[in-house]
C-alpha positions as CSV (number, residue, x, y, z in Angstrom):
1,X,134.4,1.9,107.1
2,X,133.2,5.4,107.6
3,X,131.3,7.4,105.8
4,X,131.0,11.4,104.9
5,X,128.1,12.5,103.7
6,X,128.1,15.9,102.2
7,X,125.9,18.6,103.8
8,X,124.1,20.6,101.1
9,X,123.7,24.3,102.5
10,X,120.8,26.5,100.8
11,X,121.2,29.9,102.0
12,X,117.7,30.9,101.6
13,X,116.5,28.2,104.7
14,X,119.1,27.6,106.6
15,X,120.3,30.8,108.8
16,X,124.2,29.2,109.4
17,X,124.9,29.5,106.0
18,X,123.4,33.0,104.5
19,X,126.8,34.6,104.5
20,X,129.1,31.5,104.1
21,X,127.2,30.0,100.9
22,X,126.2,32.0,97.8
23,X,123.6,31.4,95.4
24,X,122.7,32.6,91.8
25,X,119.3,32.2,90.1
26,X,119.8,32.6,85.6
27,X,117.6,34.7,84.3
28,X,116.2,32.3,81.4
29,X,112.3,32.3,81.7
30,X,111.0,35.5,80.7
31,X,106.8,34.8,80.2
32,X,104.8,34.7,83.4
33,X,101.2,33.4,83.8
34,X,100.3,36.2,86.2
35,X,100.7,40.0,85.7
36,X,102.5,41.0,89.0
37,X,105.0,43.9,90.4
38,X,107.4,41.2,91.4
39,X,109.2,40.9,88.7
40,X,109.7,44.4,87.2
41,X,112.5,45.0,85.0
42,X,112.5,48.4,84.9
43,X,115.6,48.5,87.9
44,X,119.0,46.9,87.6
45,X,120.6,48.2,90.5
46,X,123.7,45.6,92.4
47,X,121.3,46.7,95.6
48,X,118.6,44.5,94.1
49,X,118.6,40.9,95.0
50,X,115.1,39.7,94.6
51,X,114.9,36.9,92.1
52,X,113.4,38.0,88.8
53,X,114.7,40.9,88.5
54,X,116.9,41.6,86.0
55,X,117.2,44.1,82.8
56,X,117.8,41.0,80.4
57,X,117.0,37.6,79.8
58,X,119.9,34.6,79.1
59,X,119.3,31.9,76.6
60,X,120.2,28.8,78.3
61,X,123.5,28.6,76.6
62,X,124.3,31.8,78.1
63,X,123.6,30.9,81.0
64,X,125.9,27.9,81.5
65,X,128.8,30.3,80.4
66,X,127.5,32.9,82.8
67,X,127.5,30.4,85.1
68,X,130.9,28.7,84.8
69,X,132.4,32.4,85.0
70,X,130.3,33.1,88.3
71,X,131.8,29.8,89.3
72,X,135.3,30.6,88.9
73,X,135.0,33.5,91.0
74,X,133.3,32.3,94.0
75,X,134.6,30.0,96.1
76,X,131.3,29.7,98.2
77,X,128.5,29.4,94.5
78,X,126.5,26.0,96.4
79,X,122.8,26.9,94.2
80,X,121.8,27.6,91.4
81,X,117.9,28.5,90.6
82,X,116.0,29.6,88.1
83,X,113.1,32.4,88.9
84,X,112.5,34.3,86.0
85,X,112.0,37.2,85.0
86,X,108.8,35.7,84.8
87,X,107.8,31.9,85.7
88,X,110.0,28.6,85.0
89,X,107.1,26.5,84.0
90,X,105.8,29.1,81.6
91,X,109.2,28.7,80.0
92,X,109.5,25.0,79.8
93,X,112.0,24.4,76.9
94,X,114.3,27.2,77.9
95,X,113.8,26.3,81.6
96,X,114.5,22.4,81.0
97,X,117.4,23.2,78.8
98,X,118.7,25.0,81.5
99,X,118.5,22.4,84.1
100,X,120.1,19.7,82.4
101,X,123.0,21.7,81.3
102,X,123.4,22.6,85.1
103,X,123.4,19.5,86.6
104,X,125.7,18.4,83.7
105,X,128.3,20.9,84.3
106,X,128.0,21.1,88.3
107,X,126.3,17.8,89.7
108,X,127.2,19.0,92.8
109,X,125.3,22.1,92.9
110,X,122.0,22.5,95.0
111,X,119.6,23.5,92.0
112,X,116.5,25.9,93.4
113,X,113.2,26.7,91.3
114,X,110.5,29.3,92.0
115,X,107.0,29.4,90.7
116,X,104.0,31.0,91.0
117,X,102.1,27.4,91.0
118,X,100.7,24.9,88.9
């Protein structure tokens, strides 16, 4: 009997697949532990892709809907991340929240989390 495995493409570290595979982080975790540029929400400009940035912030709820919509749209949506506006374990309720309604609704999905540290 043979097998297929299916080969999960992040766009971010694999070169192949930066313009066949699309990814989305959910802007859910607005407090930070560090006071940084990175993250400044001044700019929301399409030109912008740096995670964090972002002019508002998506309760977790929101952001499975946002995310079902993104979905339906692109053919090629293979992560999904959280990182930010500020840091994902400084957010832990709204960040876990977000998780498990994620893997819920896409199982599939590769999910992706940034952070400043521990």
């Amino acid at each position: 009997m043979e097998t297929t495995e299916k080969k999960h493409v992040h766009p971010c570290f694999d070169e192949s697949a930066k313009h066949s595979h699309a990814r989305v982080h959910l802007p859910v975790a607005p407090k930070c532990n560090i006071q940084c540029n990175y993250c400044n929400r001044k700019y929301d400009c399409v030109n912008e892709t740096r995670p964090g940035v972002t002019s508002s912030v998506l309760a977790p709820f929101q952001a499975a809907d946002y995310l079902k919509a993104l979905d339906a749209k692109l053919d090629n949506l293979s992560v999904v991340g959280i990182a930010g506006p500020g840091d994902p374990f400084a957010n832990p309720e709204e960040t876990l929240e977000t998780m498990r309604s994620v893997k819920s609704i896409f199982p599939d999905k590769i999910f992706c989390l940034s952070t400043n540290g521990p």
